[in-house]
VEXVOLUM-94381 format. One record per atom (N, C-alpha, C): x, y, z. Coordinates in steps of 0.05 Angstrom, whole numbers, padded with zeros to 5 digits, always signed. Layout:
BEGIN
XYZ/...
REM end
This chain:
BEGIN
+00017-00024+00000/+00000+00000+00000/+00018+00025+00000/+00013+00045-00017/+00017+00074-00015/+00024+00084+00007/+00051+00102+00013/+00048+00112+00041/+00048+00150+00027/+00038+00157+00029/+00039+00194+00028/+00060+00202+00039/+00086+00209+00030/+00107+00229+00035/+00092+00251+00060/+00107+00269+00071/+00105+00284+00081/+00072+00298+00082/+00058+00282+00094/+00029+00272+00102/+00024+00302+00121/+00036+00298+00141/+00033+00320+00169/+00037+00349+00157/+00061+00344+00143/+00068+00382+00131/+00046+00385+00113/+00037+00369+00096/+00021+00377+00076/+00002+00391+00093/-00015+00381+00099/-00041+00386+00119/-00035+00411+00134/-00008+00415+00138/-00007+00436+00157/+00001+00472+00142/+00012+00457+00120/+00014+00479+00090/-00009+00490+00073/-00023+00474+00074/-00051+00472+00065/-00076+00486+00079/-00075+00475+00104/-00096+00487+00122/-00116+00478+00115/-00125+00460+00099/-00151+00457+00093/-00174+00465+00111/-00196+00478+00105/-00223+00487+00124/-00252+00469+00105/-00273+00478+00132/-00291+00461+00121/-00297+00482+00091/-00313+00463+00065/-00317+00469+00043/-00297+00482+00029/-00276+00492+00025/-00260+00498+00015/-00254+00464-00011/-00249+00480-00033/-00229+00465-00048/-00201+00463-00063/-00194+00439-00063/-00168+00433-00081/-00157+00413-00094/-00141+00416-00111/-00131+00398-00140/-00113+00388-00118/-00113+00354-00129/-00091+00325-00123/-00077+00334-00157/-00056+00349-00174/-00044+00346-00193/-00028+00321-00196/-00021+00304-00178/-00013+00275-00179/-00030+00257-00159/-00048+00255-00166/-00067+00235-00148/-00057+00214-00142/-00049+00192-00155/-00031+00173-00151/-00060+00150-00136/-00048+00146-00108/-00071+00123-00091/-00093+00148-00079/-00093+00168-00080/-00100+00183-00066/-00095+00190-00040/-00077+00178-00025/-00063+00176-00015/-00072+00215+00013/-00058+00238-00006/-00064+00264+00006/-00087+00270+00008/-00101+00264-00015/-00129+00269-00021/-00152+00264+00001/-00144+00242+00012/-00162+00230+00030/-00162+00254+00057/-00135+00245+00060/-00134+00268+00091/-00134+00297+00083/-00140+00301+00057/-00159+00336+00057/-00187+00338+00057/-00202+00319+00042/-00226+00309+00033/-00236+00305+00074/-00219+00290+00088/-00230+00291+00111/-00239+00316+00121/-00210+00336+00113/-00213+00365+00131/-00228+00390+00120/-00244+00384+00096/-00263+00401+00087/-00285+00395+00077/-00294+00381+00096/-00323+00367+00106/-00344+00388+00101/-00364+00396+00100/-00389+00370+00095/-00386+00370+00060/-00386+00394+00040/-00379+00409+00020/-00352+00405+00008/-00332+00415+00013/-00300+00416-00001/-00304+00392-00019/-00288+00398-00037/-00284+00386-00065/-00248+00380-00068/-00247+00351-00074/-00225+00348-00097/-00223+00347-00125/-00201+00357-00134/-00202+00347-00167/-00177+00345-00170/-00188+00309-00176/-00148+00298-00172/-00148+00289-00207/-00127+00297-00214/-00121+00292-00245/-00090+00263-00234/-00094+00238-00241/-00087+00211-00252/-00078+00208-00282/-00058+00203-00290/-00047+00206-00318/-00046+00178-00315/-00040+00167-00305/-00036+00131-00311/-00071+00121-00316/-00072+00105-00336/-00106+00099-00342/-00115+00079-00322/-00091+00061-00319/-00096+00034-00307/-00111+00047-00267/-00092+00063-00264/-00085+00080-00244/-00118+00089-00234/-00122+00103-00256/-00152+00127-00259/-00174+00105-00257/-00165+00085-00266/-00192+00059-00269/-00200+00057-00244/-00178+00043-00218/-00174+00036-00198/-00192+00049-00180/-00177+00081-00184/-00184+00097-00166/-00223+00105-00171/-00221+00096-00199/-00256+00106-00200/-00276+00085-00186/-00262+00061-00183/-00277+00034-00173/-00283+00041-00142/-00261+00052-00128/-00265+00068-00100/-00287+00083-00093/-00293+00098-00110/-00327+00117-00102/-00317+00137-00091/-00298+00146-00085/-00300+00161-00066/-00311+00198-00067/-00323+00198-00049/-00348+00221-00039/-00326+00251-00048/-00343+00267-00060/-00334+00293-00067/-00303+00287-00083/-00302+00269-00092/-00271+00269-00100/-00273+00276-00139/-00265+00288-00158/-00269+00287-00184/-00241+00273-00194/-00244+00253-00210/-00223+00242-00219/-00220+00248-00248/-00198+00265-00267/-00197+00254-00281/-00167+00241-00305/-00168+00234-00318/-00147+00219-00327/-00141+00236-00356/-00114+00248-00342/-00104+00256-00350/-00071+00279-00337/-00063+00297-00361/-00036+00299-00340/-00038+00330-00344/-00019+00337-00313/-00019+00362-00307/-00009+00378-00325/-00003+00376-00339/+00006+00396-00356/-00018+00409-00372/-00037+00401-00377/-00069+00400-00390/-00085+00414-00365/-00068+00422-00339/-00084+00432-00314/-00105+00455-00319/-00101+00473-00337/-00122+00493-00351/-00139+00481-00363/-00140+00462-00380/-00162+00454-00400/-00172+00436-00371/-00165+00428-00359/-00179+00400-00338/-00200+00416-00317/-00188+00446-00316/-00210+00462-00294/-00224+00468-00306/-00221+00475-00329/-00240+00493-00344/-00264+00475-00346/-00257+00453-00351/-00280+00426-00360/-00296+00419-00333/-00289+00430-00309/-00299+00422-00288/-00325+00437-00269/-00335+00431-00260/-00355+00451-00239/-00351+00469-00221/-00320+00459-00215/-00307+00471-00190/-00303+00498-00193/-00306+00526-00189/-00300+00549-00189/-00270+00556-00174/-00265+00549-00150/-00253+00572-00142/-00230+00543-00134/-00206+00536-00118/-00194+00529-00114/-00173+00535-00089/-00174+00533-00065/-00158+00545-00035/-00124+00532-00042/-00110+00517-00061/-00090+00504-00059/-00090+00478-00080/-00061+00465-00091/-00056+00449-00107/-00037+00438-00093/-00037+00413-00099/-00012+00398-00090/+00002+00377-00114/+00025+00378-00121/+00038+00363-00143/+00050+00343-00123/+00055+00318-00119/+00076+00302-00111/+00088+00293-00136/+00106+00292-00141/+00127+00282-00172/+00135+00255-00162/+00134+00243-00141/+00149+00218-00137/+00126+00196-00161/+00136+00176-00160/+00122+00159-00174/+00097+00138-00149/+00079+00121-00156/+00065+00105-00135/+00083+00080-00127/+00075+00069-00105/+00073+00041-00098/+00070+00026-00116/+00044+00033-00137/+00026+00012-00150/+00046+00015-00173/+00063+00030-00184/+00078+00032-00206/+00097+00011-00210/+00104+00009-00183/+00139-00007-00183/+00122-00041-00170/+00099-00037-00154/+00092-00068-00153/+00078-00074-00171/+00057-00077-00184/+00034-00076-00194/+00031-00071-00226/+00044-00048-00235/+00033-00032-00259/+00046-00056-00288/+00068-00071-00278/+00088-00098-00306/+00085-00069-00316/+00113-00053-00319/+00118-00029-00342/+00142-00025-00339/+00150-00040-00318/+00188-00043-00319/+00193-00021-00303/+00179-00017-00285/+00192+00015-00260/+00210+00000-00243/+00220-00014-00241/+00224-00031-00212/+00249-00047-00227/+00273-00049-00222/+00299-00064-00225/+00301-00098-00207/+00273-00095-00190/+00272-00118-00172/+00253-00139-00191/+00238-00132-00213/+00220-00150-00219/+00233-00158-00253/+00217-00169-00271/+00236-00178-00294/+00205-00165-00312/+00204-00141-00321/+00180-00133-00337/+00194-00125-00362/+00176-00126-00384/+00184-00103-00400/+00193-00077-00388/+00210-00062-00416/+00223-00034-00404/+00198-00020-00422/+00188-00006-00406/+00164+00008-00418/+00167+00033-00397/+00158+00040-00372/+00168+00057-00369/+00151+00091-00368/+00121+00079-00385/+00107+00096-00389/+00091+00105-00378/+00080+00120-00363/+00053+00120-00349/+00025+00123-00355/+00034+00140-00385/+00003+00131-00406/+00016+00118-00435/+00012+00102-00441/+00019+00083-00472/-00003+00104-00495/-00022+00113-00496/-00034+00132-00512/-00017+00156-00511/-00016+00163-00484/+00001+00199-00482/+00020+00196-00499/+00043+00171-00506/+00074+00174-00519/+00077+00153-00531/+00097+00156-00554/+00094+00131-00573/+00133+00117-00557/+00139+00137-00548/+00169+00134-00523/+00169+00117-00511/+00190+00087-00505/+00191+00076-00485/+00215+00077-00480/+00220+00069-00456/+00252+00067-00444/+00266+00041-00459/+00252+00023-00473/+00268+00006-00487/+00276+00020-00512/+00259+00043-00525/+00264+00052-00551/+00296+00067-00537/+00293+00073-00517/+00318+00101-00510/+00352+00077-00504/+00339+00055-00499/+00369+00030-00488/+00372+00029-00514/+00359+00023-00534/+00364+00002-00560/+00365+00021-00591/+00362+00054-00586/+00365+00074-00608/+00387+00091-00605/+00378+00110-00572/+00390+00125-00573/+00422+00128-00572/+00437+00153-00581/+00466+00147-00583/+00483+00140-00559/+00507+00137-00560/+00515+00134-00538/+00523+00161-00514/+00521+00173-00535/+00535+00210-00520/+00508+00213-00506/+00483+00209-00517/+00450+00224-00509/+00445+00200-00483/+00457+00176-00482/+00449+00165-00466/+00459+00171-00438/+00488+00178-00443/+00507+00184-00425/+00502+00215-00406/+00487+00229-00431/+00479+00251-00421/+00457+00250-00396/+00433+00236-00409/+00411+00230-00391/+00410+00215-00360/+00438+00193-00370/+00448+00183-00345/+00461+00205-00327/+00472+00222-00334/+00482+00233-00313/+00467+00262-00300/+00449+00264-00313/+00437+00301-00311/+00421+00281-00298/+00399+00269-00308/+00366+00260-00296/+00385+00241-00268/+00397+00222-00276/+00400+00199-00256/+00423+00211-00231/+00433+00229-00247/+00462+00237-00228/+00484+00215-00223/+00485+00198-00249/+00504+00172-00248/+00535+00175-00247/+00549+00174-00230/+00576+00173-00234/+00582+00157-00251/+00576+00135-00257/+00585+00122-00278/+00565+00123-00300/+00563+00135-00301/+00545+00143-00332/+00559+00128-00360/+00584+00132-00364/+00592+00140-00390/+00605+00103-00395/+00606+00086-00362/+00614+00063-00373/+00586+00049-00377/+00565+00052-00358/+00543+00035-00365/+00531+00047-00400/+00531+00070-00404/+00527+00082-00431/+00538+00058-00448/+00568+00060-00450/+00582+00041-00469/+00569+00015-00463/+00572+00000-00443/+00562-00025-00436/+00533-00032-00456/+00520-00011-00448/+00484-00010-00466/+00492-00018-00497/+00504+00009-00503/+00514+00000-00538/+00528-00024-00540/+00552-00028-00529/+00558-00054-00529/+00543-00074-00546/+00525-00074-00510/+00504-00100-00511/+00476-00099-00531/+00475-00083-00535/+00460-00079-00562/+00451-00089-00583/+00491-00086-00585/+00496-00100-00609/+00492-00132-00625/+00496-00145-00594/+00497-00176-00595/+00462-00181-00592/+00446-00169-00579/+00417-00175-00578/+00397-00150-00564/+00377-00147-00574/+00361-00127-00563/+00359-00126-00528/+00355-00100-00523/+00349-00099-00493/+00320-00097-00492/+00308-00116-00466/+00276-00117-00478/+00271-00118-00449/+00281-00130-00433/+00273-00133-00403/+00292-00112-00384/+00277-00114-00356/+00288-00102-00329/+00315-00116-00325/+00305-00140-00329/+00337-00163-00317/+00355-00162-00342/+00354-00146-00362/+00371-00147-00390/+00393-00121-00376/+00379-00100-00364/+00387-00085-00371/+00408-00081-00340/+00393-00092-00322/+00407-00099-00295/+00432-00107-00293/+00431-00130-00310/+00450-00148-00311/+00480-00124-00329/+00470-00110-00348/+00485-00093-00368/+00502-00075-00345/+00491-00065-00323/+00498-00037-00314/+00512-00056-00284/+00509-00078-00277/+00521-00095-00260/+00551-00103-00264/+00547-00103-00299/+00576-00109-00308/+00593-00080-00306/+00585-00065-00315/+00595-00043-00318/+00608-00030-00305/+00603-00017-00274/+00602-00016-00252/+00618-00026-00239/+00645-00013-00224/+00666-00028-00200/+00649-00042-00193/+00662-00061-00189/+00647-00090-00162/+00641-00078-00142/+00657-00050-00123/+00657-00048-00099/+00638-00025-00098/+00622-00019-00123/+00601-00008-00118/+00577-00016-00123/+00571-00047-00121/+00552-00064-00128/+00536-00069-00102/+00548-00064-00081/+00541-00067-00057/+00536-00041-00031/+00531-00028-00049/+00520+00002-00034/+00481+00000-00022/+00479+00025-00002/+00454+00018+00011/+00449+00026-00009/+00448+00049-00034/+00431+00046-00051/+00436+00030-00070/+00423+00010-00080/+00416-00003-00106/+00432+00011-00127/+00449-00009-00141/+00467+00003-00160/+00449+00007-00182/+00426+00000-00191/+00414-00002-00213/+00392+00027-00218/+00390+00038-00184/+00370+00061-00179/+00380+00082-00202/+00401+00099-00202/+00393+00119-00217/+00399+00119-00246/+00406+00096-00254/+00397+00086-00286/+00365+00097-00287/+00355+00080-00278/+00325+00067-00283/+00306+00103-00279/+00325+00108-00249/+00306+00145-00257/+00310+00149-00270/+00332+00152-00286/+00338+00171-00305/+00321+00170-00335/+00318+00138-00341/+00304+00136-00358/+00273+00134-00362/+00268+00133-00330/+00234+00139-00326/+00234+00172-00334/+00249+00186-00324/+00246+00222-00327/+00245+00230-00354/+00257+00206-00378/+00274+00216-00404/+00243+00208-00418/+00238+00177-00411/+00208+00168-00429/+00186+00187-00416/+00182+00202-00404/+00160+00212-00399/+00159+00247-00405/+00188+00256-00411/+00190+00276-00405/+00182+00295-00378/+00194+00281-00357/+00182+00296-00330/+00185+00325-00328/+00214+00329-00334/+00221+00364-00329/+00213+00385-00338/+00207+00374-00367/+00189+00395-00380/+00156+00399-00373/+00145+00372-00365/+00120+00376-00356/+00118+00395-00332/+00140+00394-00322/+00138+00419-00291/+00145+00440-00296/+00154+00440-00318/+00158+00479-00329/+00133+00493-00338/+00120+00473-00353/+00097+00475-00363/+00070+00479-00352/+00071+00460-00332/+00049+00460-00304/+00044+00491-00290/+00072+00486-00272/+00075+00506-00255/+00062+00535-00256/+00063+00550-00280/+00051+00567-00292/+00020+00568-00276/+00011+00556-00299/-00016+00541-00304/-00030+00539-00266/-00013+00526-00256/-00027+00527-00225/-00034+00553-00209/-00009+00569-00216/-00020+00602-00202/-00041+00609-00218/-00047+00606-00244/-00065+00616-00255/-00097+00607-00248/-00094+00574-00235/-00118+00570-00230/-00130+00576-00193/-00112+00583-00186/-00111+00586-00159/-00128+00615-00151/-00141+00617-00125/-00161+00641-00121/-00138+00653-00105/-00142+00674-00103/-00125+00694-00079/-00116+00690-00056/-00091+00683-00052/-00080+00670-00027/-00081+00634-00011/-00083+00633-00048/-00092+00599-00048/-00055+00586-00054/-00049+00564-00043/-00021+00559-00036/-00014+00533-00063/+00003+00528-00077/+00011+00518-00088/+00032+00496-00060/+00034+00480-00071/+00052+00454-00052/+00068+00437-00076/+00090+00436-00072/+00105+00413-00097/+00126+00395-00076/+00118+00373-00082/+00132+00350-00069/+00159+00340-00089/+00189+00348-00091/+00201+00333-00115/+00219+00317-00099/+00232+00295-00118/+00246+00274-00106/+00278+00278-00120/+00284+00297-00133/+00308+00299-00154/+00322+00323-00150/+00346+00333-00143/+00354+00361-00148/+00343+00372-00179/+00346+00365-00198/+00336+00376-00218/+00309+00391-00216/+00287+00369-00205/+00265+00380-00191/+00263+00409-00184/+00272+00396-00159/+00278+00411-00137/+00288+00445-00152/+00300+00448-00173/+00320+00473-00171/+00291+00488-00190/+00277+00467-00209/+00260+00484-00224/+00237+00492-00211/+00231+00485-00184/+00208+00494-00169/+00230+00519-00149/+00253+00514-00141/+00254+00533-00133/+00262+00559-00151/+00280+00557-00169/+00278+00584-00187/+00246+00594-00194/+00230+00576-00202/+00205+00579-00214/+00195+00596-00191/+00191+00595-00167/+00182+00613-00142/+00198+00638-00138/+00221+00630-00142/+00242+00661-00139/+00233+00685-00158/+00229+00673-00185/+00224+00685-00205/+00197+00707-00200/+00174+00687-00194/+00145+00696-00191/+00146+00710-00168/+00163+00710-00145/+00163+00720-00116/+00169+00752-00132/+00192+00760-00150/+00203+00780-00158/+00186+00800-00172/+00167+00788-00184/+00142+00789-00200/+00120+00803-00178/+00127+00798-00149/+00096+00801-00132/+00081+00784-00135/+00085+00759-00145/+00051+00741-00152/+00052+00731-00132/+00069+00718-00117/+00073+00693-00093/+00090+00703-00074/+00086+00703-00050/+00108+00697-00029/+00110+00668-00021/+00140+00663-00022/+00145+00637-00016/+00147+00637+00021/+00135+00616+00022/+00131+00603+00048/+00149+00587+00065/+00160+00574+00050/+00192+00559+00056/+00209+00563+00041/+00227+00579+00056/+00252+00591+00049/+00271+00572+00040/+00276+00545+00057/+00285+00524+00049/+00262+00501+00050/+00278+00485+00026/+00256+00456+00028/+00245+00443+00059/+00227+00432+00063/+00224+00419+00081/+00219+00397+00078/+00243+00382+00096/+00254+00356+00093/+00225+00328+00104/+00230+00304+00103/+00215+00293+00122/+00233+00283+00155/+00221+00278+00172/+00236+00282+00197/+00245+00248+00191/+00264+00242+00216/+00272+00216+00210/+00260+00196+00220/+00241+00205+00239/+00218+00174+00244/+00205+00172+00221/+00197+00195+00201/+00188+00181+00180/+00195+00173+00156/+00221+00179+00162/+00239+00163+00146/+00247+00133+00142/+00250+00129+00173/+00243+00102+00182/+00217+00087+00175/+00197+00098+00179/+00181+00087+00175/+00162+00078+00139/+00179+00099+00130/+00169+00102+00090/+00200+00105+00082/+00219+00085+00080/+00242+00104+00068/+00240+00113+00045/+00221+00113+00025/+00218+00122+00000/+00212+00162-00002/+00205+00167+00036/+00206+00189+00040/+00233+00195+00032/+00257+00188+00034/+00286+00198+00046/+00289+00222+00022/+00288+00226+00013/+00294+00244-00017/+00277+00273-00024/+00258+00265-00010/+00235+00279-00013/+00240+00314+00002/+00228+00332-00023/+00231+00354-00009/+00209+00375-00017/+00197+00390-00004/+00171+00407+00000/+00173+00435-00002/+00167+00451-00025/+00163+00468-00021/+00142+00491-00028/+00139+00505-00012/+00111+00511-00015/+00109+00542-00021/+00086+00565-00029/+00082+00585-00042/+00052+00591-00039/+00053+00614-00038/+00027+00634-00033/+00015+00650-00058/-00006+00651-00075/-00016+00666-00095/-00016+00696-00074/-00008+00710-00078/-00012+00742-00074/-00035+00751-00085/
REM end
């Protein structure tokens, strides 16, 4: 099951009141949704936009009361309100991490622990892109690139080679194809680190097939615009890359007068709940005020 990142801060950034509403921009399990939906009782409204279909199916089978689901992705966040009933909006919340249900559940190859296709996608209609087209086309310089900006790979440029290499002798089609590629590659004496030697391959190429970075340049905008007066934007990112385009993106608009930023620095998750979700450990929060 889903655990919600930084659960307590949200709630407490947010403020939710009774009837007030707000956008889930990554609904995911619904996970946030629920504990706002609690706190703006009897009236308040969600409208959580789900880009994964399989995802959006799930969550529609739930029922759940005052919640609007629809399927599709934030970047479309203007056309998605416009289409809706909801008028006014108290706050948005983006989490960028990926679900639970992605890396157990979704067979699309998120997960270096299971043996799926490299697919990689979160909508197969949204992109004709998969992370096997990016192992088995792209060059070796563009691969090397992506490995190291998205994934932050120190060894970028030998698992790169390794990919072309292996290529050559047979297509890369699976999780365990490509495991096994970046295993070889790789000092031995870094095969055995707390993090998983295979982790920031695999981000890097979930960020590349989906185009993540640019969807948050694109979004971001779009959310102050749908927000009412003194209604708070919230972005949850898991990546320095993230991380730097939500905070310039606030510096910028702060300069502008549209927003005062609220957290000066990210806010981290504490370490009991780190302990308790380590998928929190990465995670960082920061939050903004419509002026």
């Amino acid at each position: 099951m889903h655990t919600p990142v930084l659960k307590k801060e949200i709630l407490e950034y947010l403020n939710p009141e009774p009837n007030q509403n707000f956008i889930d921009a990554t609904l995911g399990e619904a996970g946030h949704s629920l504990s706002v939906l609690e706190k703006i009782k009897p009236n308040g409204k969600v409208l959580g936009l789900e880009l994964d279909p399989q995802l959006y199916s799930r969550l529609l089978q739930l029922h759940i009361d005052r919640l609007t689901i629809v399927n599709d992705s934030y970047v479309n966040l203007k056309k998605v309100v416009k289409k809706t009933k909801i008028k006014s909006f108290s706050g948005i919340l983006f989490d960028l991490g990926f679900s639970s249900w992605h890396v157990e559940e979704s067979k699309k190859g998120f997960s270096f622990l299971r043996n799926e296709e490299l697919d990689m996608r979160y909508n197969k209609k949204a992109s004709t892109l998969t992370a096997k087209d990016i192992v088995n086309e792209w060059p070796e310089q563009k691969l090397k690139e992506i490995l190291k900006e998205y994934g932050e790979e120190r060894f970028s440029g030998r698992i790169s080679r390794h990919i072309v290499e292996n290529r050559k002798e047979k297509k890369i089609k699976k999780t365990f194809d490509l495991v096994e590629i970046i295993w070889k590659a790789i000092p031995s004496r870094y095969r055995y680190q707390r993090l998983h030697f295979a982790t920031r391959t695999f981000q890097a190429l979930r960020i590349a097939t989906n185009d993540e970075l640019n969807s948050i340049k694109k979004a971001l905008p779009q959310a102050l615009s749908v927000l009412e007066k003194r209604g708070k934007i919230l972005v949850i990112s898991f990546h320095s890359l993230e991380d730097r385009i939500i905070k310039n993106y606030f510096r910028e608009e702060s300069k502008k007068g549209l927003i005062k930023i609220l957290t000066k620095k990210p806010i981290r998750p504490s370490q009991e709940e780190i302990i308790c979700n380590p998928r929190a450990r990465s995670s960082k929060l920061r939050v903004a005020e419509k002026i």
